[in-house]
C-alpha positions in Angstrom: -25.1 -10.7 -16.3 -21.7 -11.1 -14.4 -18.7 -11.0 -16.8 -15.9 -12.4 -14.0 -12.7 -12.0 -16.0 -9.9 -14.3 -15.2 -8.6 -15.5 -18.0 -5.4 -15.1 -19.8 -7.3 -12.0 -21.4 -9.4 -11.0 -18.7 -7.6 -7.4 -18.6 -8.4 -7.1 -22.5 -12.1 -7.7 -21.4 -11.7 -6.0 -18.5 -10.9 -2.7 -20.3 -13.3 -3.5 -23.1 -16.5 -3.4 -20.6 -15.2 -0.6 -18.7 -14.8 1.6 -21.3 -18.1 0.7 -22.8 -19.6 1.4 -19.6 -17.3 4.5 -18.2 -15.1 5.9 -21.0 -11.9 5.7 -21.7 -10.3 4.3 -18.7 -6.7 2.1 -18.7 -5.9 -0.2 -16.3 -2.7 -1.2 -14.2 -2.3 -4.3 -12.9 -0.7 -4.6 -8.9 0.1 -8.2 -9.4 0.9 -10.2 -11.9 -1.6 -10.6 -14.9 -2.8 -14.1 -14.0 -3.7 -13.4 -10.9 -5.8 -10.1 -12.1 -9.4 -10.2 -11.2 -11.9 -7.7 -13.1 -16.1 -8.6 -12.6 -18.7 -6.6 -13.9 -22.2 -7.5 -13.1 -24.9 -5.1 -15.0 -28.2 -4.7 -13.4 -31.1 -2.7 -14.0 -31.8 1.2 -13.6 -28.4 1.9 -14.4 -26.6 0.4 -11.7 -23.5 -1.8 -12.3 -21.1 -3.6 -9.8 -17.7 -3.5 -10.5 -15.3 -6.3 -8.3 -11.4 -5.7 -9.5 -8.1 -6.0 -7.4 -6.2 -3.6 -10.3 -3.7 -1.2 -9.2 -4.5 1.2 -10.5 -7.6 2.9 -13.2 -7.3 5.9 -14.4 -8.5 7.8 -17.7 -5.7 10.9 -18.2 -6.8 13.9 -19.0 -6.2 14.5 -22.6 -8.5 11.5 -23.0 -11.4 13.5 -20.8 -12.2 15.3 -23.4 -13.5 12.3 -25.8 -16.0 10.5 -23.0 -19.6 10.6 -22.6 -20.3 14.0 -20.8 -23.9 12.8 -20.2 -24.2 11.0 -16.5 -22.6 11.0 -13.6 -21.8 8.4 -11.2 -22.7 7.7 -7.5 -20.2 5.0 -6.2 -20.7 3.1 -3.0 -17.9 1.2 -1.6 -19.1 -2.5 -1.1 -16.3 -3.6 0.5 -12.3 -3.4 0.5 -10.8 0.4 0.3 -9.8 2.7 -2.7 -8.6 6.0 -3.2 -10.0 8.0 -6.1 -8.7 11.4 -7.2 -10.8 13.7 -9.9 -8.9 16.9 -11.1 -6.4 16.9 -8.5 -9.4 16.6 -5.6 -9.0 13.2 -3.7 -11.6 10.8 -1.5 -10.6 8.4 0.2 -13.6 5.2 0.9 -14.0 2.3 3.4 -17.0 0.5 3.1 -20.2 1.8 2.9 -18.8 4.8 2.0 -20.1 6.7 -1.3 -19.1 9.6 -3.3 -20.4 11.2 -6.5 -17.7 11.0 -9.8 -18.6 13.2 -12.5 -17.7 11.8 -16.0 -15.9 15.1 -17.2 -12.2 15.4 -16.0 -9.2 12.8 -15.3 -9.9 10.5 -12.9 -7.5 8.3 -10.7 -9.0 5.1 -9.0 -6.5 3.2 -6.6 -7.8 -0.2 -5.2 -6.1 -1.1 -1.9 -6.6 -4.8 -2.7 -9.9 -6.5 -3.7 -12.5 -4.3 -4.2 -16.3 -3.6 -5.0 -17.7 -0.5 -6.2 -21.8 -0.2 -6.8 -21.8 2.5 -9.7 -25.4 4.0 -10.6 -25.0 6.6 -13.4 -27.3 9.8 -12.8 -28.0 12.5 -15.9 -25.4 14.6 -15.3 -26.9 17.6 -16.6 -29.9 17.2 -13.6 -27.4 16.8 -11.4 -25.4 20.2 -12.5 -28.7 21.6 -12.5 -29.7 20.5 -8.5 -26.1 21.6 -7.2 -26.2 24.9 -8.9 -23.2 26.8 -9.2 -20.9 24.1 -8.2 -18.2 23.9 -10.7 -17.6 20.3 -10.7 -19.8 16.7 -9.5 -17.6 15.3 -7.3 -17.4 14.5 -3.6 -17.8 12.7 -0.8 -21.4 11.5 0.4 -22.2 12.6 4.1 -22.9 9.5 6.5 -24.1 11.9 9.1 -25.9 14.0 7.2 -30.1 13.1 7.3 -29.9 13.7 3.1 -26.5 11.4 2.5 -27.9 8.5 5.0 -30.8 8.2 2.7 -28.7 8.1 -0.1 -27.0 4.9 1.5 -30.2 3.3 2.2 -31.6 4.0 -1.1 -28.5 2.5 -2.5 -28.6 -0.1 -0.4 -31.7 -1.5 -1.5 -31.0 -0.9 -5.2 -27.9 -3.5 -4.9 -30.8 -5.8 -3.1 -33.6 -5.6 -5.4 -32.6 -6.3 -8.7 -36.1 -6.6 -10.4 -36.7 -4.3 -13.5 -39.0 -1.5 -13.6 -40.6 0.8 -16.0 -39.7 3.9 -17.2 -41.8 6.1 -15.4 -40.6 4.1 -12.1 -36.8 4.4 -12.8 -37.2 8.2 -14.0 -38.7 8.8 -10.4 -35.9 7.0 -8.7 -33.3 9.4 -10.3 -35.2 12.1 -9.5 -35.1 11.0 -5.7 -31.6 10.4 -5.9 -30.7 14.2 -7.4 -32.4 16.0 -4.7 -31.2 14.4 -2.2 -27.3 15.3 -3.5 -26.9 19.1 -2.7 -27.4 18.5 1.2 -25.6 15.2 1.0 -22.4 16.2 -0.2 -20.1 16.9 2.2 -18.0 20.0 1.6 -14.0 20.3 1.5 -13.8 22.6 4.5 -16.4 20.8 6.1 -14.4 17.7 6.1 -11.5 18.5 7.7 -12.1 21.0 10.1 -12.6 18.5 12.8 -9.4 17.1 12.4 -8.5 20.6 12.3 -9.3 21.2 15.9 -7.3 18.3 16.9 -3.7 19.1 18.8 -1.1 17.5 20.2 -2.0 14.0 22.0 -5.5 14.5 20.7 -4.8 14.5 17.3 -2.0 11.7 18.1 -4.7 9.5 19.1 -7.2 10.4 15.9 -3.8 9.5 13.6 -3.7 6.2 15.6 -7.4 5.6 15.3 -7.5 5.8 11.6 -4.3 4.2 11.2 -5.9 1.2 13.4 -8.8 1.5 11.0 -6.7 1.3 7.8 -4.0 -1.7 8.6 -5.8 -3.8 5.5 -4.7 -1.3 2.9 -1.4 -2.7 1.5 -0.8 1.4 0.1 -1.3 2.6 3.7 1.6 5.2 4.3 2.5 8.7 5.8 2.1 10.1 2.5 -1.4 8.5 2.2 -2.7 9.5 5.9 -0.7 12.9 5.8 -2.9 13.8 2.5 -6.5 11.9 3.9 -5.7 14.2 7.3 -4.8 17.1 5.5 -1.5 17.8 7.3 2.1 18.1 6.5 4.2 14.7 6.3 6.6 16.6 8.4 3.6 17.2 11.0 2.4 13.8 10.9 6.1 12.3 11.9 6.5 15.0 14.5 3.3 13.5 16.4 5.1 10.1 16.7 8.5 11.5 17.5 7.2 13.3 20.1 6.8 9.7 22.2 9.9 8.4 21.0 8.4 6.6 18.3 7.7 6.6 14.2 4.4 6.5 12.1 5.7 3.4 10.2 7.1 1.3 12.8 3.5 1.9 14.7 2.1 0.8 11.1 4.2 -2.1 11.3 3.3 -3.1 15.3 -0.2 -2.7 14.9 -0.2 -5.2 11.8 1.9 -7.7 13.5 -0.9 -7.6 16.9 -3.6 -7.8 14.7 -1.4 -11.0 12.8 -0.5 -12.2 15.9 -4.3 -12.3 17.1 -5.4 -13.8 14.3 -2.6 -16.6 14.3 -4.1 -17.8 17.7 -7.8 -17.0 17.4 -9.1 -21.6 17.1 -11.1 -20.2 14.3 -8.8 -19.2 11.7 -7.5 -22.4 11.9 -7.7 -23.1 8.5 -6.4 -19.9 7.3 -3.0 -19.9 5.9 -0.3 -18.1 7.6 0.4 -16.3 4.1 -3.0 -15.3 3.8 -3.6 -13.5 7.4 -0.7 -11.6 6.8 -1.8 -10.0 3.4 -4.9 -9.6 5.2 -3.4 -7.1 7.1 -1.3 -5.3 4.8 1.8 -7.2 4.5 2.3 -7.7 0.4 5.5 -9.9 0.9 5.5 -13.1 3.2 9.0 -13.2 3.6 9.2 -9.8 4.9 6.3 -10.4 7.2 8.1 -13.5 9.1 11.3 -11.7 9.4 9.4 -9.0 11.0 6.9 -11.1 13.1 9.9 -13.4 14.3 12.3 -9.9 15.5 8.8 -8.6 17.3 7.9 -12.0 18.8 10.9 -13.8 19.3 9.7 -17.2 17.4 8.7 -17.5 13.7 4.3 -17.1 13.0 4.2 -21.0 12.6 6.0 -21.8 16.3 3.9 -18.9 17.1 0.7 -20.1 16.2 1.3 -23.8 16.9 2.7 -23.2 20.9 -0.7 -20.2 21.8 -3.2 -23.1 20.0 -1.2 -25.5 22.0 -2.2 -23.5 25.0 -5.8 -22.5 24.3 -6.6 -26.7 23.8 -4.8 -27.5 27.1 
């Protein structure tokens, strides 16, 4: 059953459930406590979904060592994006996305905002059997790949169909699900060696693409996208300089465009100005009028008001 958790002591549930389903995790908050959200829905053949807006959940390694070294867990991203490092290799996922977590090791989980993670635990010692001599069960799932896009769909249709099945039936599901992860995952060369090819204005414009892709992640930063592209911060400003401009003041203009679209677009209407700017990425409404006001010349309220003015005449 769904367990949503906003109470006063919804983090002290929170942590209860997700240690009883995942180990020993601990959880920090990015907001203040009361306006923490933590849901976990169990459903059947092993498959939970888990909707949180923590900063951060993580279980430190001298902690590792006390866990359930028994499954393993394929995570699809339902919506929202997160980060999530396992002994110091990192993934980041937008949704749809999916990676396999192995339940030995430290793990890091960073929420960028409201998230939803469907988690279906696998026997881990099937799955370190199928991948062979692979030292450790993580990485991320292919979406190109013929073996990963079956994996989404399979997943898929598990978060669909929630109707319980024998043993026999959910032993054969596992058993689909393992052999299809050695040609699924997605290898650490393998992932970066297109944006290896990239140069110069090429690789400018990839940047700018997944930059334009990202804007909703409040923790998007050159740190962030110099790690996710596997090049030096140094690199990363270079490719801005280079046309007179900066990675964060890009960041910053294609936030207020997409604000500024949404702030005359007679559909969002109802949505507060507050709430369009945390939409994309802005975590402090102050800051985002100041800003919106020196870009635009006129606050996000005259803004608004004067383009809706003009769209109904």
């Amino acid at each position: 059953m769904s367990i949503p958790q906003h109470a006063p002591d919804g983090l002290d549930s929170w942590n209860r459930e997700l240690r009883a389903a995942c180990g020993h995790f601990d959880t920090q908050l990015a907001f203040n406590r009361s306006l923490f959200i933590g849901e976990i829905h169990n459903l059947s053949r092993g498959l939970a979904i888990l909707r949180t807006n923590a900063g951060l959940i993580k279980r430190p390694t001298h902690q590792a060592d006390h866990d359930n070294d028994q499954e393993c867990f394929l995570v699809s991203q339902r919506s929202g994006y997160s980060q999530i490092t396992q002994n110091d290799q990192t993934v980041q996922l937008a949704p749809g996305e999916m990676l396999l977590m192995d339940s030995v090791g430290s793990i890091e989980i960073t929420p960028f905002g409201l998230i939803e993670h469907a988690s279906l635990s696998l026997s881990r010692s099937a799955v370190c059997k199928h991948l062979g001599g692979q030292a450790r069960a993580f990485g991320k799932i292919s979406s190109t790949k013929a073996c990963g896009r079956m994996l989404h769909v399979l997943m898929d249709q598990l978060c669909k169909d929630d109707t319980d099945e024998d043993a026999t039936q959910v032993e054969a599901l596992q058993a689909a699900f393992v052999s299809l992860l050695g040609s699924a995952l997605e290898q650490g060369d393998e992932c970066r060696e297109g944006v290896a090819a990239l140069h110069g204005n090429n690789l400018r414009s990839y940047v700018q693409k997944v930059i334009d892709e990202s804007l909703s992640q409040p923790g998007l930063s050159p740190i962030g996208l110099a790690n996710r592209l596997n090049i030096s911060v140094r690199h990363l400003y270079r490719l801005f300089e280079e046309q007179d401009d900066s990675v964060c003041r890009y960041i910053q203009r294609a936030r207020l465009k997409r604000s500024a679209d949404d702030l005359t677009n007679p559909f969002l209407r109802s949505e507060s100005i507050t709430s369009i700017a945390y939409k994309w990425g802005f975590t402090d409404s102050a800051h985002f009028s100041r800003s919106f006001k020196k870009q635009f010349e006129v606050s996000p309220k005259e803004f608004r008001s004067s383009r809706l003015q003009a769209v109904g005449a």
